[in-house]
N, C-alpha and C positions, 0 to 999 in steps of 0.2 A: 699591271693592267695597261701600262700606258710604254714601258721600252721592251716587256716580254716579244720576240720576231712571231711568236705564234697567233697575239692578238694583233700584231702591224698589220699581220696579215690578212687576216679575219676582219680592221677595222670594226672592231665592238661597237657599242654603244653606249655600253655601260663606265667605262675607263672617271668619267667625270663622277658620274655618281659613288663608285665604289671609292674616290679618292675624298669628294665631299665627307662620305662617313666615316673616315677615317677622324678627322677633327670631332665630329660628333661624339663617336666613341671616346676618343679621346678628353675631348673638352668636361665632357660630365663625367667621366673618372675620376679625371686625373686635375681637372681643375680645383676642387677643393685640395689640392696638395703643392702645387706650385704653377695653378692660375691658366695653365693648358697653352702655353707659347707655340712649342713645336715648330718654330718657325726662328731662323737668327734673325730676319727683320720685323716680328713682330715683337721680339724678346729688346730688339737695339730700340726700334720706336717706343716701346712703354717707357724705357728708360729713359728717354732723350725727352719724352713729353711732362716727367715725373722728375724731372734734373733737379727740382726745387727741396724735393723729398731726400734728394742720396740720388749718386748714381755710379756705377760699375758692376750691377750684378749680371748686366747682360751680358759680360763676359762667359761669367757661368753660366748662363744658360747656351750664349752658342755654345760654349766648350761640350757640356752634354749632348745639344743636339747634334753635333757634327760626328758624337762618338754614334748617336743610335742611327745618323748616315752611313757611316762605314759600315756597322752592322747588319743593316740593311743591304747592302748594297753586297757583304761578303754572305750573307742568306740568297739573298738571289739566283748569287752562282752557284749556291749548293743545291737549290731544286729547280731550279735550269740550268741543266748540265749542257743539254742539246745546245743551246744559245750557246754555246763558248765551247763549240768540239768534242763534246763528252755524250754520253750515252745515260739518260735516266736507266735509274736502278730501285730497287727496293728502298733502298735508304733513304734513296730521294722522296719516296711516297712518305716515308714513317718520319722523314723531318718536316716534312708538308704534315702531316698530321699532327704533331708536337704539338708546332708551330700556330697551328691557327688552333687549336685546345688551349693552350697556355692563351692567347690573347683575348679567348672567350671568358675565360674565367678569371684572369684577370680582371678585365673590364668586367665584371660582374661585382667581385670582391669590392671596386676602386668604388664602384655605385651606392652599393651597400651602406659600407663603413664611409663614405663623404657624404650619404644622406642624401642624392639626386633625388630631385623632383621628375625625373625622366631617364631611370634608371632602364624602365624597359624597350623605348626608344634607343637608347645609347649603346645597350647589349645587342639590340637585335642588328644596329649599325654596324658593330664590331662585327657578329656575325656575316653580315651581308659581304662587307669590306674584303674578308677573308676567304668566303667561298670566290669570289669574283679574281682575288689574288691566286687562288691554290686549285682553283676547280679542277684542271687541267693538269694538274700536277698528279693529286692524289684521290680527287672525287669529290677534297672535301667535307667529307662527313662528319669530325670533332666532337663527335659522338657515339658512344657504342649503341646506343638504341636506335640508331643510323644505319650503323653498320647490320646490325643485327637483320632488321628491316630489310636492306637490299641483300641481303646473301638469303634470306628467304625467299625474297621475291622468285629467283632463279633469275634475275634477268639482267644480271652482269658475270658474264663467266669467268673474268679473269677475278671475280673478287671469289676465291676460296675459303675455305674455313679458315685453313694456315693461316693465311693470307687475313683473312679476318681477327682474329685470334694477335694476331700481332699490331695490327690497327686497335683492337681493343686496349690493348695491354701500353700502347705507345697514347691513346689519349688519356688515361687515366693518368698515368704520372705526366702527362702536359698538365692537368687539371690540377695534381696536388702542387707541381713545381709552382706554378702560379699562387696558388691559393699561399704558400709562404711565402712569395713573391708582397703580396698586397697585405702579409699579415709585418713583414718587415718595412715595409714603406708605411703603415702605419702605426709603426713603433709596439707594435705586439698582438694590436688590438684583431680582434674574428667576429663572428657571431654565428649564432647556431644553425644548425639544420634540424627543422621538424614544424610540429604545425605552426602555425603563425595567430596569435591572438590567444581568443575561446574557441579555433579549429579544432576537431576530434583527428585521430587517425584514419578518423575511416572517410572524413571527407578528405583529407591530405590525399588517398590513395584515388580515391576518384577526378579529383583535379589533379593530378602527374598523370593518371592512364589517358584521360581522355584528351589531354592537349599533348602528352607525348605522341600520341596517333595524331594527332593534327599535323604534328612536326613532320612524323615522317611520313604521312601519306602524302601530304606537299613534295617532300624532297622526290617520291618515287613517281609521282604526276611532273612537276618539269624540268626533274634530273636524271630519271631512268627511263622511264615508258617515251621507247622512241614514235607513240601515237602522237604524245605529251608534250614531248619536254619542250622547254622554253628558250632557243639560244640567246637572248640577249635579259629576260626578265628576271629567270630563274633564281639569283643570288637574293633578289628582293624579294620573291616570293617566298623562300626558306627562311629571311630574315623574317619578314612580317608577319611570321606563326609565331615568333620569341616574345614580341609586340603584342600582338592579342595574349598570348600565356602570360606574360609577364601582368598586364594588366587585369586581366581575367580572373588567376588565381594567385597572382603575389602575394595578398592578402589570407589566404588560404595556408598555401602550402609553400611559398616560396617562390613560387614558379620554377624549380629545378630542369625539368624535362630532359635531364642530360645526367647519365651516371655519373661522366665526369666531374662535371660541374657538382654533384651531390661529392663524391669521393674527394676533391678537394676542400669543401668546405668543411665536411667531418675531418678533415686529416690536419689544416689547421686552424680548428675548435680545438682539438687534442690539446693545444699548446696552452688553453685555459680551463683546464677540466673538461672540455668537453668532449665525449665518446662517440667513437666510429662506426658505432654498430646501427646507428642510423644510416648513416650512407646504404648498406644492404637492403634496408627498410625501404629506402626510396628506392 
């Protein structure tokens, strides 16, 4: 959002916000697991301030962070090709779509299993963070009920069934790689998919239907309808449907609204008894 040539040029507006949610996202993840630094000088000043307690683990932590810079920085060029001489391609959409699927569900898992007080805040950050990163790329969608959504509208011609069909199929295994992603960082543990509490099935299905139409009638009002759309708001609008759902029916049913997100969390529940054939359900 902030060295892509396509937004220098464009001059966003957004670049500061979608880079703030980043740490959000991140911070209630991932901070119940190693405190959310993401930063070598914030990782070197806890240490230097804690000198009394131990000090040298900020080594380890630049060491990490500097590998998940490379990484970044060798993603970048893979789905901005154009920026460095190359010609976007199909792949480049289907690793844009991976890519922010895997971070969605991640950041979901990381909330879950650490117990956030602001789990649906933090998802919907990640969300926002990622449309605002990838819009541009691949549409952004991270979701098949997304997808599904705009290839019926009829009002994106370049997205085909094919075409679809492969976006489906590329978030779904973003959503389970994650989901073992967050079951391995926290040493095995998952948690189920299905109602939540003394939820029945049959409110489960009414709280997914009616906030996943929340989801995407937002996405197709300020990311497709060129009456609509929003150039600069849009990412924060499609987050803060996650935000209400999440709040709304977490209680309920999870707040799912995303196959994906449902297909990784049955996939690793598997890993403790727990069966897949909910994911379908949702």
């Amino acid at each position: 959002v902030a060295a892509a040539k396509k937004n220098i040029e464009e001059r966003n507006q957004y670049y500061g916000l979608a880079i703030a949610f980043t740490v959000v996202a991140g911070a209630y993840g991932a901070g119940a697991v190693s405190g959310g630094c993401f930063n070598p000088a914030v990782a070197l000043g806890i240490d230097v301030s804690s000198a009394g307690l131990g000090f040298g683990w900020c080594g380890v932590y630049i060491v990490f962070e500097l590998i998940g810079a490379a990484m970044a920085a060798a993603l970048f060029k893979v789905v901005r090709p154009e920026d460095f001489g190359g010609e976007k391609s199909a792949t480049t959409e289907l690793v844009s779509e991976f890519l922010g699927t895997y971070m969605l569900v991640l950041t979901v898992g990381l909330n879950v299993l650490g117990k956030s007080k602001a789990g649906a805040f933090s998802i919907a950050a990640s969300l926002t963070s990622m449309i605002y990163a990838l819009g541009d790329v691949s549409g952004a969608h991270f979701n098949p009920a997304v997808t599904v959504a705009i290839l019926a509208s009829s009002r994106c011609p370049e997205l085909t069934p094919a075409k679809a069909g492969s976006f489906i199929g590329t978030q779904i295994a973003g959503g389970i790689a994650a989901a073992f992603t967050y079951a391995f960082i926290h040493k095995g543990s998952t948690f189920a998919l299905g109602p939540v509490g003394d939820s029945t099935w049959a409110g489960v299905s009414i709280a997914e239907i009616v906030y996943t139409f929340v989801l995407c009638f937002v996405v197709l009002c300020v990311a497709v309808s060129a009456r609509t759309k929003a150039s600069h708001l849009f990412g924060l609008a499609i987050g803060s449907c996650v935000t209400v759902g999440g709040f709304a029916i977490g209680g309920i049913s999870g707040g799912s609204l995303n196959p994906a997100v449902s297909f990784g969390i049955a996939a690793a529940q598997t890993l403790n008894g727990g069966f897949f054939y909910k994911a379908l359900i949702y």
